[in-house]
N, C-alpha and C positions, 0 to 999 in steps of 0.2 A: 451165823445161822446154825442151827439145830438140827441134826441127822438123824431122820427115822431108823426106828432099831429096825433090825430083822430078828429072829427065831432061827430056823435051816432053810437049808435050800428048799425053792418049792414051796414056801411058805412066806406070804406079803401079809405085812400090817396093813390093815385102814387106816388112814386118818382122820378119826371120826370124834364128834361128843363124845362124853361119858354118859351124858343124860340122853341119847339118841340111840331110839333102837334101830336105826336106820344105816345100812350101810353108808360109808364114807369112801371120798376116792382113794386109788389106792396109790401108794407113795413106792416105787422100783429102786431099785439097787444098780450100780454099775458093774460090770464082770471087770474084772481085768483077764486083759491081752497075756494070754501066753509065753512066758518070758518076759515078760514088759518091768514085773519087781527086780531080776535081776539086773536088767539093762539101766532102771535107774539108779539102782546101786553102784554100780561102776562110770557113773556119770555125776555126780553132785551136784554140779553148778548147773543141771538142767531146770525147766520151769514146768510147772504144768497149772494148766487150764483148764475148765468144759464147760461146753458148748451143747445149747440142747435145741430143735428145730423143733414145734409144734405148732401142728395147726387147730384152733382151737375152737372153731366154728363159730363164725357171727351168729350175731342173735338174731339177725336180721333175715338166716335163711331158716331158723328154726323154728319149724311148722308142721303138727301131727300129721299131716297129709304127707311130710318128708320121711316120717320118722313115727309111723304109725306103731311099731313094735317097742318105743321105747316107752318107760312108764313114765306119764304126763308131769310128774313134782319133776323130775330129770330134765321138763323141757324149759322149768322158766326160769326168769332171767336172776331171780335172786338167790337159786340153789345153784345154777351153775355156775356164775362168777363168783363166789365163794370157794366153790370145787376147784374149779381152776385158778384161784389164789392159792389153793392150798397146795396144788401138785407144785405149780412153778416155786411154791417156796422151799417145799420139801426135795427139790431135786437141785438147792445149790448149787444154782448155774452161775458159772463168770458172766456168760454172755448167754441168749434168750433170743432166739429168732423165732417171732411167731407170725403166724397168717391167719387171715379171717378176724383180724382185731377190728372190730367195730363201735366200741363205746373207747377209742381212745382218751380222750379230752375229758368225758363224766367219769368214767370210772379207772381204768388200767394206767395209766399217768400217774395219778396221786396214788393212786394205791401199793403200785410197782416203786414210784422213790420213797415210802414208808418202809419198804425192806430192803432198800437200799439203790435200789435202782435207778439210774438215769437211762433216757431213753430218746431213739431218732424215730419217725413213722412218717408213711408216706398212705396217703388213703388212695383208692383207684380213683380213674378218671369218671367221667358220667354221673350217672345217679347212684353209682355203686357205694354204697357205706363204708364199706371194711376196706381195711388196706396189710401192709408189712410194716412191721415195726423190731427193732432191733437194742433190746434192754440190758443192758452192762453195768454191772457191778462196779461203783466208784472208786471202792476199793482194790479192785484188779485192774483197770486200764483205764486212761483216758482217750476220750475222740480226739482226734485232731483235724480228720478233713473228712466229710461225705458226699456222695451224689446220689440223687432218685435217679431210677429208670421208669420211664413210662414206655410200652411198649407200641402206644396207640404214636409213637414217631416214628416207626416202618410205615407209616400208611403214606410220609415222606417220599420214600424209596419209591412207588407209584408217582406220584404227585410232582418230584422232577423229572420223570421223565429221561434221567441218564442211564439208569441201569433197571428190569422189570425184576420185580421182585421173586418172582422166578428164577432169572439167573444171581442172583445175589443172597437170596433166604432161601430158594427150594418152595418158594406157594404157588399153590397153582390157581388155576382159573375156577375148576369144578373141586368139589370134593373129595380126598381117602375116602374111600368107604372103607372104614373098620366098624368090626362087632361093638354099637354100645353100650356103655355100660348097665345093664339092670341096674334100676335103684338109684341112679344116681341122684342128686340135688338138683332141679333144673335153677342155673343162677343165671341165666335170661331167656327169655322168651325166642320164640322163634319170630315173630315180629322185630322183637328186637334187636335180632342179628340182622335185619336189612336182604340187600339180596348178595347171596353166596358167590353168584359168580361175579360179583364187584371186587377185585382186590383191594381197593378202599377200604369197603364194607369189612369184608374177611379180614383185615388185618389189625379192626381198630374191636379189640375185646376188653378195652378197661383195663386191663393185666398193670403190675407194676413190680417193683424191686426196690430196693435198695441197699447200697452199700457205701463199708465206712472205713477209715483204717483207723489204727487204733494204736496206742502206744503202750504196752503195760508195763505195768508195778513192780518190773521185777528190777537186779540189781544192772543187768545190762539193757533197760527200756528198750525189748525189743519194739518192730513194729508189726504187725499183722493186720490182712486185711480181710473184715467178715461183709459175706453178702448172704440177703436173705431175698427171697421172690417167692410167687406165688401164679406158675403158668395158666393158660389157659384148659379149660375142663374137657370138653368133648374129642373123645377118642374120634370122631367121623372130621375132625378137624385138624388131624398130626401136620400137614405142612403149615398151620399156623403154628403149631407148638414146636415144629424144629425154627421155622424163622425168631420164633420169639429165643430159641436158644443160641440162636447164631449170633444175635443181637446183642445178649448179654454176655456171651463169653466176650464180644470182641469189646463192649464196654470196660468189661471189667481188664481186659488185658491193658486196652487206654489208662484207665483207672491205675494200675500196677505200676505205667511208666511214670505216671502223675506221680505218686506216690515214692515210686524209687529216687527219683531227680530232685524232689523237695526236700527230703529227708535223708537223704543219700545213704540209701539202705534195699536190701532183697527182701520185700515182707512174704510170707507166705501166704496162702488164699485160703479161704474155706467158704464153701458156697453151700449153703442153707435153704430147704425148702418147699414147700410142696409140688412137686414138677408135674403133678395128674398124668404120670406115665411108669408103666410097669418094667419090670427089668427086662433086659434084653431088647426093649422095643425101640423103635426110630429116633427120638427124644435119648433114652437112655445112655443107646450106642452112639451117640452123635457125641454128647458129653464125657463121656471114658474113651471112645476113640478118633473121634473127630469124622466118624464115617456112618453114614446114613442111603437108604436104600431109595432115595428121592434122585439121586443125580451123583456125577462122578464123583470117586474118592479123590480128594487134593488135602495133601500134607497142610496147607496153607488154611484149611477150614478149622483147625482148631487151635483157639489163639495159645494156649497154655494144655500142659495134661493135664488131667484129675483123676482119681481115685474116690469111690464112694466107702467110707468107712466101714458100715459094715460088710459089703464085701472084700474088703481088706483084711476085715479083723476075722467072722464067723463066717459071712455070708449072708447076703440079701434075709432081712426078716420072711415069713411067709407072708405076713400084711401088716401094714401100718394104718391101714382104712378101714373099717369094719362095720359091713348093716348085712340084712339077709340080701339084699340084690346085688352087690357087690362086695368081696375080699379080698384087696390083695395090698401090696405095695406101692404106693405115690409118694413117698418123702424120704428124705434123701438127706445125708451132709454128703459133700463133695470136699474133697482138700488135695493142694497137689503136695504131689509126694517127693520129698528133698531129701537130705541128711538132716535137717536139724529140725523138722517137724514128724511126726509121727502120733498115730492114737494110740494109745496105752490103755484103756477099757473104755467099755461102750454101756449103752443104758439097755438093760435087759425090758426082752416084750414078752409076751404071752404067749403062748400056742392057743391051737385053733378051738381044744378041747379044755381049755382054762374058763371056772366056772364064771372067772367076769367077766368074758367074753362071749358067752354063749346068747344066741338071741338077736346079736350086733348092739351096737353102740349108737346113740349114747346111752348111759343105764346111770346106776347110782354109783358106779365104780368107776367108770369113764365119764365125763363131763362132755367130749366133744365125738365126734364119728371118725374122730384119729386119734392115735396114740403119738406121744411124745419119743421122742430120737435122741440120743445125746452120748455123746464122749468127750472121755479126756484127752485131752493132747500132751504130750511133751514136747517141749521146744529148747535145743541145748543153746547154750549161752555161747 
């Protein structure tokens, strides 16, 4: 693949026509990690990868009435799936965890193995179109084993009747009341949610996941294991969104052992995703430390550690989401942190006062209401 040049710092190419006077989306750069050139200098036989997480907004939510500030050629479907071929090629990723993919099958399948891509997708449950899909370079790894998460299987944990899903995910009967978000997307009705204080109801939001492990191209076929999801949206709903988190860490720790005992190997983790939760909040701290403001702290609530990359690396972006009713941060890599994994540069964002960002997103420069996440990893042999 082909590397957009840059100029200096502080200054992005578009990736646009020659014959279009029309802004094009714009193609980012990775920083590297501080110290991270010399550390691979004194390491040779290490590997490196990256990994990019975006959510790329179905088409299926996109509607003036969502997205009244954005200019109307930016909303249809044949300028933006073009945009968004463009970024994810220009950001030569190993691996590709996107959310809100909705034309899998017509469009993003054939088009993603034309540049080389194979790929796993999982669509949500219901009526919902879009789903998680998980696209890797044939050239850097092969799959070797996967699992969907569907998260509408807590509504289980109700339904045997062994344990309330209160004591087991932290849901409760009535709602968090947290401040919602201005602006947001409504992606169901309130009809559609049923009634609130059913934990049945409350528990079944369509949500899904998936993850895969993977063997890579390199001279010692490590294995690693990437997960991608896509949480539930409404802030007034955080013990849905820590049950859905306690459900997936403990899948994926299951998933780990699967994984260690078939191939008899330590992969390391990296979890991918749009989590619709801001730093430092319920969902966040639950994931980096296993501890949430719902119910006692138990060592035992968090299956594995993790680390979110960029605050590992720089520190939490100021937003990954961006419209006038809402800015801030929703997406996330996670990866736990060992000796022989680590990020080495990450994918530079914009500030708040960056001219393709002013107005909110989408525009001609962003293609979706998120921006794209990604770093390299090293992984030492």
């Amino acid at each position: 693949m082909l590397r957009c040049s840059y100029l200096v710092p502080g200054l992005r190419v578009a990736c646009c026509s020659k014959m279009s006077t029309t802004p094009g989306p714009l193609c980012r750069k990775f920083v590297p990690v501080e110290q991270s050139e010399v550390t691979s200098i004194s390491k040779p036989a290490s590997f490196k990868f990256r990994l990019v997480s975006y959510n790329i907004l179905a088409q299926a939510y996109v509607k003036s009435t969502y997205f009244p500030h954005s200019p109307a050629p930016c909303l249809k479907w044949k300028a933006r799936s073009q945009a968004i071929l463009t970024i994810l090629k220009s950001l030569e990723a190993d691996f590709l965890c996107l959310q809100e993919v909705d034309e899998y099958d017509t469009f993003y399948k054939k088009n993603m193995e034309n540049l080389g891509y194979a790929s796993i997708y999982i669509q949500r449950s219901g009526r919902k179109r879009d789903g998680c899909g998980i696209f890797y370079n044939q050239n850097s790894a092969e799959l070797v084993i996967e699992e969907e998460i569907d998260y509408n299987d807590l509504v289980d944990t109700v339904e045997d009747g062994t344990t309330s899903p209160k004591e087991k995910y932290g849901v409760l009967v009535s709602g968090n009341k947290e401040e919602p978000k201005a602006g947001s997307k409504l992606k169901d009705s309130q009809a559609d949610r049923g009634d609130p204080n059913d934990p049945r109801v409350r528990l079944k939001r369509d949500c899904v996941g998936i993850m895969a492990a993977f063997r890579l191209q390199n001279p010692s076929s490590h294995h690693v294991i990437i997960a991608n999801t896509h949480l539930y949206w409404d802030p007034e709903w955080a013990d849905v969104k820590i049950a859905q988190a306690k459900y997936l860490l403990s899948r994926l720790a299951a998933f780990k052992d699967l994984v260690s005992d078939k191939f008899d190997c330590s992969p390391p983790i990296i979890l991918a995703g749009d989590f619709n939760s801001v730093p430092g909040d319920q969902v966040y701290q639950y994931l980096v430390s296993g501890t949430n403001s719902m119910g006692p702290e138990m060592a035992d609530d968090l299956p594995m550690p993790l680390s979110s990359v960029y605050a590992f690396t720089r520190g939490e972006p100021e937003f990954t989401n961006c419209t006038p009713g809402f800015t801030g941060t929703l997406d996330y890599i996670f990866f736990s942190p060992s000796g022989d994994l680590k990020p080495v540069s990450y994918l530079e964002l914009p500030e708040a006062e960056s001219s393709d960002v002013i107005g909110g997103l989408p525009n001609y420069f962003h293609p979706s209401d998120h921006l794209p996440i990604g770093a390299e990893f090293e992984l030492e042999a």
